[in-house]
Residue frames relative to the residue before (quaternion, step in Angstrom):
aa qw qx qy qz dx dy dz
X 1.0000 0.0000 0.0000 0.0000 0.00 0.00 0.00
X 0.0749 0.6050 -0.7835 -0.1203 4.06 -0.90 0.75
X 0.4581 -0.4545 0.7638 0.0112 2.54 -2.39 1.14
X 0.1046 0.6999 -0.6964 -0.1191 3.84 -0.47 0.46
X 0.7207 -0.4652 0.3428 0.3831 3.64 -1.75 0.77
X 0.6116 0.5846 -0.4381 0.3037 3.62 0.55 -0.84
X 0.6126 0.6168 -0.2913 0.3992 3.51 1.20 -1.50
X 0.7944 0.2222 -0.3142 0.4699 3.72 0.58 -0.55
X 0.3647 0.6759 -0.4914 0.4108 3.74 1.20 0.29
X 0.7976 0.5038 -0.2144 0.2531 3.70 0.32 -1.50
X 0.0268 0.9154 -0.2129 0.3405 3.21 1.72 0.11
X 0.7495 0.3005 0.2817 0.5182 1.26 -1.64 -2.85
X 0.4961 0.5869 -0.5597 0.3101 4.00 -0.50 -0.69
X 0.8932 0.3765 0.0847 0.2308 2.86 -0.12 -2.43
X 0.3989 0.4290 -0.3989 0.7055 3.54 2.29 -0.19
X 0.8140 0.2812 -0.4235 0.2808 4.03 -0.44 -0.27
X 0.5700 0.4601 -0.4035 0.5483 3.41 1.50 -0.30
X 0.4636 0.5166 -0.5412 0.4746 3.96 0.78 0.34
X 0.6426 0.5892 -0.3724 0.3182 3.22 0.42 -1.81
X 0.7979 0.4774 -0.0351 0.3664 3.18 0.41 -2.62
X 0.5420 0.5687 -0.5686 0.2439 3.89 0.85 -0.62
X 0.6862 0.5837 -0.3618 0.2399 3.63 0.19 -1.36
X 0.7046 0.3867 -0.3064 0.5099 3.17 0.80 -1.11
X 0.5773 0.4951 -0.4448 0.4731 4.07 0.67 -0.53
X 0.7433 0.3493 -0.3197 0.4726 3.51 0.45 -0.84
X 0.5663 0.4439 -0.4873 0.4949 4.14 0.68 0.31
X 0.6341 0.3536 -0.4168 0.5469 3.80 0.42 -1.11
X 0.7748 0.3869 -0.4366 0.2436 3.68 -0.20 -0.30
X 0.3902 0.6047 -0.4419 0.5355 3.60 1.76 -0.09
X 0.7044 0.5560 -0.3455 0.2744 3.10 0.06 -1.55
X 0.7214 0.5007 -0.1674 0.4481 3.11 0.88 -1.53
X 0.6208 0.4324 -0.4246 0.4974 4.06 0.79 -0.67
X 0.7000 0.4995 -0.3309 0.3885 3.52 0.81 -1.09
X 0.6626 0.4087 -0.3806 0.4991 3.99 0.78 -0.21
X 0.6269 0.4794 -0.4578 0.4094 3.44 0.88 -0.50
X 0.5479 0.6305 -0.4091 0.3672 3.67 1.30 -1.02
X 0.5655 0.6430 -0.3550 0.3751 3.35 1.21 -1.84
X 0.6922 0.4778 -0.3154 0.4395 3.83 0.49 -1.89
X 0.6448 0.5767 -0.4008 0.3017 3.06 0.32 -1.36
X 0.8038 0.4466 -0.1725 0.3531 3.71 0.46 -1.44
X 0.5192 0.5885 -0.2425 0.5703 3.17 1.60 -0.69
X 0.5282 0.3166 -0.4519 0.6454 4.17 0.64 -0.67
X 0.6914 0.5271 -0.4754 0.1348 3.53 -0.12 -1.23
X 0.7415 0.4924 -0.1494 0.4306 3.61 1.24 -1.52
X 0.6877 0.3494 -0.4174 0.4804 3.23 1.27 0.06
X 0.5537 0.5706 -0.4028 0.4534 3.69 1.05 0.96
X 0.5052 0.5891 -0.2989 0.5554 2.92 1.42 -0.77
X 0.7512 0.4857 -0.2613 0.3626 4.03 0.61 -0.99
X 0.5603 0.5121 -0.3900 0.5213 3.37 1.10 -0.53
X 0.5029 -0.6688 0.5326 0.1272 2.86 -1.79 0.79
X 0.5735 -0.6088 0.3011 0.4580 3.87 -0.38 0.39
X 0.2837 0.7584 -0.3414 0.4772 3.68 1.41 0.19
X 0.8308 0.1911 -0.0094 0.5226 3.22 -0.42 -2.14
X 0.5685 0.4466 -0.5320 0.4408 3.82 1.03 -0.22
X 0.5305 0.5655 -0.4312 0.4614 3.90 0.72 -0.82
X 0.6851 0.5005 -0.3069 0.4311 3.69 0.38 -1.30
X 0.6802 0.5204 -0.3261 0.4001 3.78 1.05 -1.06
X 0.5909 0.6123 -0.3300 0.4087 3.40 1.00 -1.64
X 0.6690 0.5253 -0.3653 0.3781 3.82 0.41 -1.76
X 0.6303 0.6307 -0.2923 0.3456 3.55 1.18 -1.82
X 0.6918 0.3172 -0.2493 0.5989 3.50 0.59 -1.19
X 0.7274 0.5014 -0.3996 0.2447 3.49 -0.33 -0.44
X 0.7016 0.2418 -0.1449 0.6544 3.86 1.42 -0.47
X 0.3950 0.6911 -0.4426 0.4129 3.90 1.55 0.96
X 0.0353 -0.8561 0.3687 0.3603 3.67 -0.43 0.35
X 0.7650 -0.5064 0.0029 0.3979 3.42 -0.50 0.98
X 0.4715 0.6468 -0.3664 0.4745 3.54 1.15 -0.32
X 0.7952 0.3245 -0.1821 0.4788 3.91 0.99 -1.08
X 0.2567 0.7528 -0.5511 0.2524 3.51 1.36 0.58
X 0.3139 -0.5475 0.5632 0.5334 4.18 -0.90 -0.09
X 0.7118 0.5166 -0.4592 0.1246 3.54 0.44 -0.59
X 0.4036 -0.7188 0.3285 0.4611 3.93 1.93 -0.18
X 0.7142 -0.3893 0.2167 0.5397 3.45 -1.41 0.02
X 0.5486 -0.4169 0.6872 0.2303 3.43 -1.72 0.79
């Protein structure tokens, strides 16, 4: 009889990936669903500006040096 390592791995594997899905599969909701939140929230305050104050932004960033961005260091 061989026993390779994998055979007593799958198991154990498949009781901690029982244990561990729920909570992996909430933090990862959580997380699409706040990025969705940001996402829509930058979105609506772009959407509100007029083609003016978006002109007025573009120039602003574009001749800023990166340190004075609002958005901070990358």
């Amino acid at each position: 009889m061989v026993v390779h390592g994998r055979l007593l791995l799958r198991p154990v594997a498949a009781f901690a990936l029982l244990l561990a899905g729920v909570p992996l599969r909430r933090g990862f909701r959580s997380s699409v669903e706040e990025a969705a939140g940001r996402w829509n929230e930058a979105l609506g305050r772009f959407l509100a500006k007029d083609l003016d104050e978006l002109r007025a932004e573009l120039t602003e960033s574009a001749v800023a040096r990166p340190d004075e961005t609002a958005d901070g260091p990358r």
